[in-house]
C-alpha positions as MATLAB code, in Angstrom:
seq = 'XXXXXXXXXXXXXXXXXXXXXXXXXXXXXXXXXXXXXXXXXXXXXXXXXXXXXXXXXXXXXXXXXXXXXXXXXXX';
ca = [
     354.089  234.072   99.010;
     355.595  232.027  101.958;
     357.495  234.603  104.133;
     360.470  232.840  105.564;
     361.421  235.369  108.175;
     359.922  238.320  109.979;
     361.574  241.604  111.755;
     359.727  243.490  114.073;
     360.797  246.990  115.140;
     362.175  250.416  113.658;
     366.009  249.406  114.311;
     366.130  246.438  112.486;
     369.740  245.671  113.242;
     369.820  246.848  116.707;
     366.141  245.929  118.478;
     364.092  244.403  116.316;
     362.783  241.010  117.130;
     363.545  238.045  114.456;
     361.215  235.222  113.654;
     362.154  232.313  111.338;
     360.115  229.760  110.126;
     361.141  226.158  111.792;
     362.818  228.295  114.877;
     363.092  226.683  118.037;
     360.565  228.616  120.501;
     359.710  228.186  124.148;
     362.784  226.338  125.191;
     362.759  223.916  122.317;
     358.826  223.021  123.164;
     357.596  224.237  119.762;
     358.599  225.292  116.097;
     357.132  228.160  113.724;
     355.165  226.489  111.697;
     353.610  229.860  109.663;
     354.286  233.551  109.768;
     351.259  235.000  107.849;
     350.659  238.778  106.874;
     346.857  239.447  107.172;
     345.837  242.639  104.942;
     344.403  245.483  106.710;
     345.112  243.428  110.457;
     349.130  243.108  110.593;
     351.327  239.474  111.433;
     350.287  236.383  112.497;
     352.951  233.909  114.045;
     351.987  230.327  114.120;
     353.396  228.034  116.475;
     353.621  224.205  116.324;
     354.013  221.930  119.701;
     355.529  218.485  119.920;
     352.142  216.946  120.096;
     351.904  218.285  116.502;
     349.117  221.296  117.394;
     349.188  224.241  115.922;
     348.351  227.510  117.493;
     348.552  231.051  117.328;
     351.690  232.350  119.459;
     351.936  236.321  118.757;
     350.466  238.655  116.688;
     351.665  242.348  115.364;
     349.143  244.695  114.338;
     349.333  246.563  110.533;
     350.855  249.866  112.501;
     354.227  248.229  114.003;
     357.347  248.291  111.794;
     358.292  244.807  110.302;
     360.092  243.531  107.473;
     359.306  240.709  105.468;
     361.907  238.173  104.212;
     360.179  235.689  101.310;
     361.282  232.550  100.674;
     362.360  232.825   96.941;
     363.514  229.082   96.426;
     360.009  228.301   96.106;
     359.476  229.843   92.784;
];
């Protein structure tokens, strides 16, 4: 499933950090292009620059508090 947004922390409301696929990141420089969940490894945040190449920008491992928002108009 295509995850459309990612929250990493215990106080989701309060301190957790938010990642959106197609966000704006470093200044404007770069988009998310894919937010993947790895199975037994944790979250992988892939960025995209203006010279169209992608790269990984962050990851989380599988013990840090996250929650996953799908994108459900897909299916």
């Amino acid at each position: 499933m295509l995850i459309r947004k990612i929250s990493i922390g215990l106080d989701y409301k309060s301190n957790a950090m938010h990642y959106v696929l197609n966000q704006h990141v470093l200044g404007g420089k770069a988009t998310i292009h894919l937010i993947q969940e790895v199975p037994n490894e944790g979250i992988k945040i892939w960025i995209e620059n203006d010279d169209k190449t992608i790269k990984l920008w962050k990851e989380f491992n599988s013990y840090m508090a996250y929650a996953i928002e799908y994108n459900i108009e897909k299916y």
